[in-house]
Structures are given as C-alpha cells and as structure tokens.
C-alpha positions as CSV (number, residue, x, y, z in Angstrom):
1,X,-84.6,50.8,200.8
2,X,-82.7,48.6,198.3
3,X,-80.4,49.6,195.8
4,X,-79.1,48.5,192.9
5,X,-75.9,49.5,191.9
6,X,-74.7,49.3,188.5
7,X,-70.8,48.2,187.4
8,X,-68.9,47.0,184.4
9,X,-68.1,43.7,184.1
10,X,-64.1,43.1,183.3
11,X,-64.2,39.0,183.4
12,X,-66.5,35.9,183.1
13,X,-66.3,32.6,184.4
14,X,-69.0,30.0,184.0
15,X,-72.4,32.2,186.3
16,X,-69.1,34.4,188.1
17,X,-68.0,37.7,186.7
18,X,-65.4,40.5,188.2
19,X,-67.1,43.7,188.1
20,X,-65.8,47.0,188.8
21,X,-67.6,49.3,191.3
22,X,-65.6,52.8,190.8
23,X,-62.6,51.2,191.2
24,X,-63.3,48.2,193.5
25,X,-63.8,44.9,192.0
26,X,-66.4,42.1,193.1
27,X,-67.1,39.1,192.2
28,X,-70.8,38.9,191.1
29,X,-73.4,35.8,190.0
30,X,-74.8,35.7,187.1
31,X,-77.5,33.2,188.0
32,X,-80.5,35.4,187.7
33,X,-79.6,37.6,184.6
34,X,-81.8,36.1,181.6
35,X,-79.2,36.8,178.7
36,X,-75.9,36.7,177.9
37,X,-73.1,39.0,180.0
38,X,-70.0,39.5,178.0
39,X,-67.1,41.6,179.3
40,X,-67.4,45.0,179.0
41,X,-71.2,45.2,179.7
42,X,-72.9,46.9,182.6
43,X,-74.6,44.8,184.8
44,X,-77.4,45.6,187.8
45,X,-76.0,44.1,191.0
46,X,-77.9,43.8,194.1
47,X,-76.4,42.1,196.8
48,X,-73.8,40.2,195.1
49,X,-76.3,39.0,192.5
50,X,-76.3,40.6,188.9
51,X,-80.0,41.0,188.0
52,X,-79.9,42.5,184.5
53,X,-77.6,43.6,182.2
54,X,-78.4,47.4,181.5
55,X,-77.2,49.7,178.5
56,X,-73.7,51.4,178.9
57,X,-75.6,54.6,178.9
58,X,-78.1,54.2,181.1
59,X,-75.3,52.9,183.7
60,X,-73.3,55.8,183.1
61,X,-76.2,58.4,183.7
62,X,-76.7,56.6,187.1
63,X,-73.1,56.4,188.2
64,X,-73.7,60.4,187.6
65,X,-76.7,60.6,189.1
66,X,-75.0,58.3,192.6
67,X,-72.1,61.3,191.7
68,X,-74.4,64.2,192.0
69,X,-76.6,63.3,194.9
70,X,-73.5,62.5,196.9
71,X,-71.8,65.9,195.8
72,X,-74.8,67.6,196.7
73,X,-76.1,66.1,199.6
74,X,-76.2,68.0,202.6
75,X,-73.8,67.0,205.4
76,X,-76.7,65.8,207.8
77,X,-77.9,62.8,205.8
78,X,-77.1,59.8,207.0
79,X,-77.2,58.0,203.6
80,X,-75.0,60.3,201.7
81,X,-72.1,60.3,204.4
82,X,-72.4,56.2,204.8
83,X,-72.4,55.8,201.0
84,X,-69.7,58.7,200.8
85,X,-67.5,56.8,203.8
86,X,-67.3,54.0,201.9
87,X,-66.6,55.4,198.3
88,X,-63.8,57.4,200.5
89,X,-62.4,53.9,202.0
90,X,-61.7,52.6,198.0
91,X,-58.2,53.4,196.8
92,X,-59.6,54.3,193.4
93,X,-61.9,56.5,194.7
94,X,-59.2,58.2,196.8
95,X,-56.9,58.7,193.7
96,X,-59.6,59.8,191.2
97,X,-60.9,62.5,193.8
98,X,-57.5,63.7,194.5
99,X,-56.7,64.1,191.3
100,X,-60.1,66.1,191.0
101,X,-58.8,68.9,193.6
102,X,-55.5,69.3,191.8
C-alpha cells in the first residue's frame, strides 16, 4: 500500500519546494503537479514527488485523520507502531507531544 502524505510547502525554487511534514522538512519536486504551488499551500507528496496541490482543509482533516488512526491504533499493528516510530524519531514531534502530556 502507497500513501500519500500531505505537507505545507514553506519555500520554492524553480520544480524544488521545502515542505514541512509535522515538523520535518523535505525537499520535494514539483515536476508532476499541473498548476502553480506557492508557499503556504498544501501539497500531496508521494515519494519525494508532490503530485497535487490539495486544499488547506482537506490537508488538515487528513493530518487528523493520520492523528487519530495512530492514537487509536491498537499496539499490535505493525503499520501504526512503524509510522508512530518514526513520527517519535522527529524533534518536532517529540516537543509537540510532550507538551501534549503536560
């Protein structure tokens, strides 16, 4: 299974952009998005390439959904704990969940 994973896109150079990923910042082409990507939009990345820009909220209701199913996923699956490992590897991450237990 394939995901796409959406982030916001903080800078753009030529078919580059930065985008942020919860906190971790990639670079990302732009080569097979079919219309303008301006900072501040939300992109659809898939394996370093960004193939759409999507609405703010429609980005936002899947960064909850990713939220949720990881919060809720039982300790068993696989997917949940690598997805979870690696959100819990990101400094950003880190900080923004610690603050959430204070």
């Amino acid at each position: 299974m394939c995901l796409g994973v959406p982030g916001r896109v903080v800078e753009t150079n030529g078919t580059l952009a930065t985008v942020d990923f919860w906190g971790v910042r990639k670079q990302v082409r732009l080569d097979a998005v079919d219309e303008p990507v301006l900072p501040g939009d939300y992109v659809l990345n898939h394996v370093g390439f960004a193939i759409r820009r999507i609405p703010a909220a429609e980005a936002e209701e899947t960064l909850a959904l990713y939220e949720s199913l990881l919060r809720d996923a039982a300790t068993g699956d696989m997917m949940a704990a690598d997805v979870r490992g690696e959100m819990e590897a990101t400094p950003a991450v880190k900080k923004r969940d610690e603050g959430r237990r204070q």
